[in-house]
C-alpha positions as CSV (number, residue, x, y, z in Angstrom):
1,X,-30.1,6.7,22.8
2,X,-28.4,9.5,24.7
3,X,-26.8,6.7,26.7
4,X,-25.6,4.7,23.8
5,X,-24.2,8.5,22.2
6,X,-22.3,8.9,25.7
7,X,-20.9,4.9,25.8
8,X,-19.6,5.6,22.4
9,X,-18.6,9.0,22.7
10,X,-16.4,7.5,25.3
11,X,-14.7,4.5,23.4
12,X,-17.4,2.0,25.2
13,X,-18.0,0.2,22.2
14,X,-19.7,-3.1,23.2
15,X,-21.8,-1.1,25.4
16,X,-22.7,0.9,23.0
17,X,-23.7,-1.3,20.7
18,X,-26.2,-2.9,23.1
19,X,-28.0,0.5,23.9
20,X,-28.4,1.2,20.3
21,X,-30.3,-2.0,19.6
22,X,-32.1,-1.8,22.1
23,X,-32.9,1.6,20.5
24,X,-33.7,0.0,17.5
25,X,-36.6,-2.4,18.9
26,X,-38.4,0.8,19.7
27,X,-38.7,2.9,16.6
28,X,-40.0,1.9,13.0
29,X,-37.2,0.8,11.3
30,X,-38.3,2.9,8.2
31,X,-37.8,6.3,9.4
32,X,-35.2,9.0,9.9
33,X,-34.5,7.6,13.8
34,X,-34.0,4.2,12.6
35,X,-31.4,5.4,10.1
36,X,-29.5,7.3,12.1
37,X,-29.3,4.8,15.3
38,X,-28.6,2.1,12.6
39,X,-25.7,4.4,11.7
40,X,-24.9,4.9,15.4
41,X,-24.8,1.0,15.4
42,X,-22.8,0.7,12.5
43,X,-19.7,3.1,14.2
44,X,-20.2,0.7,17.3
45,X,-19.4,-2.5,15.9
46,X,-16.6,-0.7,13.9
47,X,-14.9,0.6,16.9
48,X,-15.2,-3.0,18.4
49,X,-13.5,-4.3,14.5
50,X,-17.0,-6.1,13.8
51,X,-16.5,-4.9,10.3
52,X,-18.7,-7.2,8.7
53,X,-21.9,-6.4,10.9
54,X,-20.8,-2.4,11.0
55,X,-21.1,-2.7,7.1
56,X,-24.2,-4.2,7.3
57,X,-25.3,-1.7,9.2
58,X,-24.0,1.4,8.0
59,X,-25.2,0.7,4.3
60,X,-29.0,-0.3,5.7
61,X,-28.4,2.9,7.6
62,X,-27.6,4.5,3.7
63,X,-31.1,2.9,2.2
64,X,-33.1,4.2,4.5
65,X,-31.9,7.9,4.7
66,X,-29.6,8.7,0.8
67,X,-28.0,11.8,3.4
68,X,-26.6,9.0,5.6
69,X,-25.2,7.4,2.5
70,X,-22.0,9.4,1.7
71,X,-20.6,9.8,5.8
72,X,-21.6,6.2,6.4
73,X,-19.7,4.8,3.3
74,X,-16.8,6.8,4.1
75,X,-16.5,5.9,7.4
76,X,-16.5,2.5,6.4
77,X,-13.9,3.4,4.0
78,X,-11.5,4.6,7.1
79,X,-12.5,1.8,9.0
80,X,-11.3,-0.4,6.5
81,X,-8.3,1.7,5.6
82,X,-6.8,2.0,9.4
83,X,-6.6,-2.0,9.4
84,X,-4.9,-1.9,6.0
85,X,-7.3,-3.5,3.5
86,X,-7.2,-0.4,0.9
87,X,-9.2,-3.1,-1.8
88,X,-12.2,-3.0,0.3
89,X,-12.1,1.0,1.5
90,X,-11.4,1.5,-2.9
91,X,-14.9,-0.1,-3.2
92,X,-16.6,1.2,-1.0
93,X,-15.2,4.8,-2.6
94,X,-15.5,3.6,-5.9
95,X,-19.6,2.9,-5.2
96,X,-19.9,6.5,-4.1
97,X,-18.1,7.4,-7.0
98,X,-20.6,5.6,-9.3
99,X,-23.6,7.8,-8.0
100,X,-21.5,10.9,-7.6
101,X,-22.5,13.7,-9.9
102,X,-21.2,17.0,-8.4
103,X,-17.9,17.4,-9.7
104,X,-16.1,18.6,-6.5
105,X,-17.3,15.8,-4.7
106,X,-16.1,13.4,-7.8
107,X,-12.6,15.4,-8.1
108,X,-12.9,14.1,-3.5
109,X,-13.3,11.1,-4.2
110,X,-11.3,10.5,-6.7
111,X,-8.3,11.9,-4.8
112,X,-9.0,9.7,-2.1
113,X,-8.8,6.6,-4.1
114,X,-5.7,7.7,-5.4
115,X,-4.2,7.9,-1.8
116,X,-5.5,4.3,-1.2
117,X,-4.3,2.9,-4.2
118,X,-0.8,4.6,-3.1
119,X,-0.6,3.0,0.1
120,X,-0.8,-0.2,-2.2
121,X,2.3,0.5,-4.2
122,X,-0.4,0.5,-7.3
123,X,1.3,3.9,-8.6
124,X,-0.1,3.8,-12.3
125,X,-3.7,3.5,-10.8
126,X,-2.7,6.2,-8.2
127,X,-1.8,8.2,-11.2
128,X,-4.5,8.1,-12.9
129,X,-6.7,8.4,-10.0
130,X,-5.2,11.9,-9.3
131,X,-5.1,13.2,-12.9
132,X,-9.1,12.4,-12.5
133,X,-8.9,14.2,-9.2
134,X,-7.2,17.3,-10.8
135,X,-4.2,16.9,-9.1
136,X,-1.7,17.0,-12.8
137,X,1.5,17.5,-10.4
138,X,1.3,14.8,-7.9
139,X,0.3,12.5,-10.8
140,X,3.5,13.6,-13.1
141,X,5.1,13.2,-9.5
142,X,4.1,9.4,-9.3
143,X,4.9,8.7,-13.1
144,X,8.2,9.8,-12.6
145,X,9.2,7.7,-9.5
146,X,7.4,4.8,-11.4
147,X,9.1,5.3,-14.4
148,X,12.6,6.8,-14.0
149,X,15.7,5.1,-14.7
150,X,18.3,4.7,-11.4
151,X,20.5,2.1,-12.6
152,X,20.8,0.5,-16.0
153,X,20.5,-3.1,-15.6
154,X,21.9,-3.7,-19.5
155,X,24.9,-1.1,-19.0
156,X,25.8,-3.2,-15.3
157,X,25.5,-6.8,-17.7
158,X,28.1,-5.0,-19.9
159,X,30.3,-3.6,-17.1
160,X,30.7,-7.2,-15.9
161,X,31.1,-9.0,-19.2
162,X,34.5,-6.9,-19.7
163,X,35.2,-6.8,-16.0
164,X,33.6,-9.1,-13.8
165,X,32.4,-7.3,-10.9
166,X,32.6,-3.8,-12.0
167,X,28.7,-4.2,-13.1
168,X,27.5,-5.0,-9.1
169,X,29.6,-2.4,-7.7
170,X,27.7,-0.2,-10.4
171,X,24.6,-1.6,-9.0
172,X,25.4,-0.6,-5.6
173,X,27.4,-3.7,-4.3
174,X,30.7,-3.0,-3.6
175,X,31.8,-6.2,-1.8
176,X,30.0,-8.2,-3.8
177,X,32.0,-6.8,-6.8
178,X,35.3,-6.9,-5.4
179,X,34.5,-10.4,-4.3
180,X,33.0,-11.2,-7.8
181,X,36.6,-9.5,-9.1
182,X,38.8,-11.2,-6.9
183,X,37.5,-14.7,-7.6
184,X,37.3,-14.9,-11.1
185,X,40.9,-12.6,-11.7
186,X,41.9,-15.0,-8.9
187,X,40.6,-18.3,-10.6
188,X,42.2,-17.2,-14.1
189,X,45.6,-16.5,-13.1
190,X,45.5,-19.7,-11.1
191,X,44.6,-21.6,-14.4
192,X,47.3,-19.8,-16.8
193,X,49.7,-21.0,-14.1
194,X,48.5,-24.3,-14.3
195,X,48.3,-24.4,-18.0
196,X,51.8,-22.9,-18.4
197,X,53.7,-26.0,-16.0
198,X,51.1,-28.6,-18.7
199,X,48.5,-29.1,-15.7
200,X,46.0,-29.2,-18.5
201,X,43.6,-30.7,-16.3
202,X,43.6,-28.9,-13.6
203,X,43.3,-25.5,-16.0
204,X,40.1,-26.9,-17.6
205,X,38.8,-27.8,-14.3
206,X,39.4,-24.1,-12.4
207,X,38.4,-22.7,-15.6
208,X,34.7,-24.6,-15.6
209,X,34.2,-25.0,-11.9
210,X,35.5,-21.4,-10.7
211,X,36.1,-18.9,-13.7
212,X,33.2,-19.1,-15.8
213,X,30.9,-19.9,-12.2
214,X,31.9,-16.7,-11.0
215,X,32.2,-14.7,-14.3
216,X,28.5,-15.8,-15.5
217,X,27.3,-15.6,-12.0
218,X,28.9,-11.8,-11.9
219,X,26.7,-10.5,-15.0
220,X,23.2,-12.4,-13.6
221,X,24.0,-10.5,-10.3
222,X,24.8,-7.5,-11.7
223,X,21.3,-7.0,-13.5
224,X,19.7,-8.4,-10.5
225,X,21.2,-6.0,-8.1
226,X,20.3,-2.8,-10.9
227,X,16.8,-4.3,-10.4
228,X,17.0,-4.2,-6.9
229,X,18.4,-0.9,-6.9
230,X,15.7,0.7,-9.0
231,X,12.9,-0.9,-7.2
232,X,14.1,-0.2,-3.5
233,X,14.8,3.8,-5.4
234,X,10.9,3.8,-6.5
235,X,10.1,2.5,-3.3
236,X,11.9,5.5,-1.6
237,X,10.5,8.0,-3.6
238,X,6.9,6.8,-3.5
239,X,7.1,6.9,0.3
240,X,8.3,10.3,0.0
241,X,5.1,11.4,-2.0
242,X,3.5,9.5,0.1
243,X,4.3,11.5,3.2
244,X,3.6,14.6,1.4
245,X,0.0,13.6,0.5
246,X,-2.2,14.2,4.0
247,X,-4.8,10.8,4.6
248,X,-8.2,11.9,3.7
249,X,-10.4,12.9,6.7
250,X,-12.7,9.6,6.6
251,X,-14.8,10.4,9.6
252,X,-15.9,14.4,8.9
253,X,-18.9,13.3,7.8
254,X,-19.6,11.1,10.7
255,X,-18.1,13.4,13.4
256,X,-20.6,16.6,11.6
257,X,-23.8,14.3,12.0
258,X,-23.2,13.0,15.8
259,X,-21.6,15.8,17.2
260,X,-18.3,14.2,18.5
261,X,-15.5,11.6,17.1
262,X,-15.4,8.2,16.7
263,X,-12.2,7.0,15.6
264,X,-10.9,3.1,15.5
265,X,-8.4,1.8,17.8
266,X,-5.6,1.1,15.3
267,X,-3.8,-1.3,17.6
268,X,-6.7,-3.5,18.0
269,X,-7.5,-3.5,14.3
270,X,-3.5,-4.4,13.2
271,X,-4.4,-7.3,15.9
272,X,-7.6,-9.1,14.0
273,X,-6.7,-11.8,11.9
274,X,-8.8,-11.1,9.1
275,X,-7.2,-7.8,8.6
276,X,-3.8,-8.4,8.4
C-alpha cells in the first residue's frame, strides 16, 4: 500500500495501479481498507485516462464506505471535466445532488454544475443552476449576455431594402457593404443606360441577373451577418464571465483523504479519442 501511495504520489500511474490490486487480493473487500485502496485504484486508472475502470472503481469504492462517496464522485467529476466531457462530470454531480440534503453542500454543488454547464455554452441551464446555487448576480450576469440585443437583424433587412449594403455595414461588414453597394448602384445605372439607348434586353437582363441578385442577396446577408454579430457578442461575453468564475476544486476531497495530490495530466487526456 505505502508503495502504491508513493508510485502515485509521484505521477507513476500504471505502477500504481498494480500495487493497489495487489493490495486488494489481501484485505476483505467489504471493509474500510478495501474502500479506500479501491479509491486509491480508482485515482490510478484515472491519472492513466482509464476512465471507464476508475469509475468503476471509485463508485464500488462509494458503496462500500458512504464517506468515500462525495470525494470519489467528485473527482471523477474533474477527471471527466479536464478532458472536456462536462455531460458526464454534470451527472456525476447531479447524483450527488440527488442524495444531498445539507443545504451548503446543495448551494456546492449546484454552483458547480452551473460552471460545467457554462463551459458548454448551455447559459439558460447555467442560469438556473446558479440562481439554485445562490449566486442571483452571476445568474442576471448570464441572462443578460444570453439575452441582450447587439445588432437588430430586422432594422439591418430594412437598412438594405432602401440602400443595399448599408444593412451589412450595420452588421459589422464594411466591405461586404460597400461591395454589396457598389454592385447593385453599379448594375442599375448600367441598366437605365441601357434602357435609355432601347437596349431593352440587355436592361431586363442586368436588372434579373445582377440588380435584384445583389439587392436580395444584400438584405439575406445583412440579417445573417446581425446574427453572426450577436452570437460571436454573446460568445464574448460568456467567456468573459467565464473567466471571472474560478473552476471548482474537484480534487479537495481526494487530496484531504490521501494526504497529497493527484491531478490528471491534461495533455494526455486532450489526446484520448474517446474524450475529444
Amino acid at each position: 500500500m505505502a508503495l502504491g501511495d508513493s508510485l502515485l504520489k509521484h505521477g507513476f500511474g500504471v505502477e500504481a495501479v498494480q500495487e493497489f490490486r495487489r493490495s486488494l487480493w489481501l484485505l476483505d473487500s467489504d471493509d474500510a481498507s478495501a474502500a479506500l485502496t479501491r479509491l486509491k485504484l480508482g485515482l490510478s486508472l484515472a491519472s492513466v485516462n482509464q476512465l471507464p475502470a476508475a469509475a468503476e472503481e471509485l463508485r464500488a469504492a462509494g458503496r462500500i464506505s458512504a464517506d468515500l462517496a462525495e470525494p470519489a464522485q467528485e473527482a471523477l467529476a474533474g477527471y471527466y471535466a479536464r478532458g472536456k466531457r462536462y455531460d458526464l462530470a454534470s451527472f456525476e454531480l447531479s447524483d450527488l445532488l440527488v442524495f444531498t440534503r445539507d443545504s451548503t453542500r446543495r448551494a456546492s454543488l449546484n454552483s458547480t454544475i452551473g460552471w460545467l454547464r457554462l463551459q458548454e455554452s448551455d447559459v439558460s441551464s447555467a442560469a438556473n443552476s446558479y440562481d439554485l446555487a445562490g449566486k442571483p448576480d452571476v445568474a442576471s450576469a448570464l441572462r443578460s449576455a444570453s439575452t441582450a440585443p447587439f445588432r437588430s437583424s430586422t432594422l439591418a433587412a430594412v437598412l438594405s431594402s432602401f440602400v443595399p449594403g448599408s444593412g451589412e455595414i450595420y452588421a459589422g461588414r464594411p466591405a461586404t457593404g460597400l461591395l454589396a453597394f457598389a454592385i447593385t448602384a453599379g448594375s442599375l445605372v448600367w441598366a437605365v443606360t441601357a434602357a435609355k439607348n432601347d437596349d431593352w434586353v440587355s436592361a431586363s437582363v442586368i436588372v434579373s441577373t445582377l440588380f435584384w441578385r445583389f439587392y436580395n442577396g444584400s438584405r439575406a446577408n445583412a440579417v445573417a451577418f446581425a446574427d453572426e454579430y450577436n452570437s460571436a457578442a454573446r460568445h464574448r461575453r460568456i467567456m468573459d464571465l467565464t473567466l471571472q468564475v474560478a473552476e471548482p476544486d474537484w480534487f479537495g476531497g481526494t487530496d484531504s483523504l490521501l494526504g497529497y495530490k493527484v491531478r490528471p495530466d491534461t495533455a494526455a487526456v486532450d489526446s484520448v479519442t474517446g474524450l475529444r
